[in-house]
C-alpha distance (Angstrom), angle and dihedral (degrees) to the residues before:
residue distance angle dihedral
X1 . . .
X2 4.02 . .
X3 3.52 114.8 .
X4 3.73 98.4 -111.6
X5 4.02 87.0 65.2
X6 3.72 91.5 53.6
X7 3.48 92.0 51.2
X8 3.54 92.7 49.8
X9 3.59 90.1 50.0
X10 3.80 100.4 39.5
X11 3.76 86.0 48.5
X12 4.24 90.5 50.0
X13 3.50 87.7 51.6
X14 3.44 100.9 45.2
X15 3.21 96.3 55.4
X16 3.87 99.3 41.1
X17 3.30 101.2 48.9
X18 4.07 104.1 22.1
X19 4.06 85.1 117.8
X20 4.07 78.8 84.0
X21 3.45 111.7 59.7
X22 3.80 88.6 35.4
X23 3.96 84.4 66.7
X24 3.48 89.3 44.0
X25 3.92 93.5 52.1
X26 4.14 98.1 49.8
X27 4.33 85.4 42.6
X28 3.68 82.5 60.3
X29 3.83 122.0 23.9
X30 3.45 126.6 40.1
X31 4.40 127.5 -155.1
X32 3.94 116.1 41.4
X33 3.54 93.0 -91.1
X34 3.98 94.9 60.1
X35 3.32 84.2 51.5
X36 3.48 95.5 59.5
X37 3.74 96.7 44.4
X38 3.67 91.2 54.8
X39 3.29 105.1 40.8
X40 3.84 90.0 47.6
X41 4.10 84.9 57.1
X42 3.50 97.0 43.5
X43 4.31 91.1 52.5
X44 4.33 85.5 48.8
X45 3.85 83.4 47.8
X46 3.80 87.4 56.3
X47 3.62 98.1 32.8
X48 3.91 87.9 60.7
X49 3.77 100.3 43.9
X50 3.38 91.2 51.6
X51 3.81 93.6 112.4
X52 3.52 94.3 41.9
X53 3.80 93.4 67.0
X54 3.50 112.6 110.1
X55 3.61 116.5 178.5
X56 4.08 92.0 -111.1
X57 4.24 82.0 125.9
X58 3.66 139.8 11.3
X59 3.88 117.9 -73.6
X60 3.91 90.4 -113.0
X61 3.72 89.6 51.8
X62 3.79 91.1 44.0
X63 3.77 97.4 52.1
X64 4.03 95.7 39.1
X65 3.81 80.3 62.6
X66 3.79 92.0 52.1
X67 3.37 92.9 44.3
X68 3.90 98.6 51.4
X69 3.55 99.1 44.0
X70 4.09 89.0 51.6
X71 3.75 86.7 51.2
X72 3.63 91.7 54.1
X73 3.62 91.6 48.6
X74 3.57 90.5 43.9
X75 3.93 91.3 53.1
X76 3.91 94.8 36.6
X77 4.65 78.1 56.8
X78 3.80 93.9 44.8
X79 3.84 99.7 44.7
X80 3.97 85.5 43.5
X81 3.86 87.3 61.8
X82 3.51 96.4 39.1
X83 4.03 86.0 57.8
X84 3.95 87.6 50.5
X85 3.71 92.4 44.7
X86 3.63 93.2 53.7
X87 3.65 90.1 43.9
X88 3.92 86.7 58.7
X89 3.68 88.7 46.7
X90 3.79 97.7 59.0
X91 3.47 96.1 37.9
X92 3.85 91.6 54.1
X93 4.10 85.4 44.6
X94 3.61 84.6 61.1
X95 3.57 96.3 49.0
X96 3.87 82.9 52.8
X97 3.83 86.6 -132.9
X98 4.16 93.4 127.8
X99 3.66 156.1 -12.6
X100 3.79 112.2 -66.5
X101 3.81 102.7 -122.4
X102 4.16 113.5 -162.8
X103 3.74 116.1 -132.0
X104 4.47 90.6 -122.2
X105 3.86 83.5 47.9
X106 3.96 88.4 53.2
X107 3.84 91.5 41.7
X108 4.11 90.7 43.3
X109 3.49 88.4 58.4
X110 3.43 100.0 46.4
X111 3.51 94.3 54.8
X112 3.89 87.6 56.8
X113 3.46 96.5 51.6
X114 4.23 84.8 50.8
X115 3.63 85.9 48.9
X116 4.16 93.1 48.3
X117 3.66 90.0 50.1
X118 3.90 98.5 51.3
């Protein structure tokens, strides 16, 4: 496959069937900029597997799939750093060097400042 047919493909699909992943992305992250990040990994996810398709389902079926097992990834990554970054936070509470600040504090707050800047 040359890559001007997967583009054309990718870019068929994407736009037929984008309804998907966008499902996908809102059952999985939550602010705009999650939403961004994962729907941004779930399209590469596509974009590579491309050739891989082979017809044995439908291409909605076929790209749900990609799309929830790169949102599990994608979840499995971000609670993984949330676990570190609470790690860092208690060990720097014990060193008394700052304020502990809880990851759905952080993400509360961001989602005010989106709010405040619409």
């Amino acid at each position: 496959m040359h890559d001007s047919e997967r583009e054309r493909i990718f870019g068929a699909w994407l736009s037929g069937h984008k309804g998907i992943l966008f499902k996908v992305v809102h059952a999985y992250a939550f602010g705009h900029a999650d939403w961004q990040d994962l729907f941004q990994e779930i399209a590469i996810q596509v974009w590579r597997s491309v050739k891989a398709f082979r017809g044995d389902s439908s291409v909605p079926t076929w790209m749900y799939r990609v799309a929830l097992n790169t949102a599990l990834a994608w979840t499995r990554k971000q609670d993984r750093h949330q676990r570190d970054s609470r790690a860092l936070d208690v060990g720097e509470l014990r060193r008394g060097t700052r304020e502990v600040v809880l990851p759905h504090k952080r993400r509360l707050e961001a989602q005010l400042k989106e709010l405040d800047g619409q």
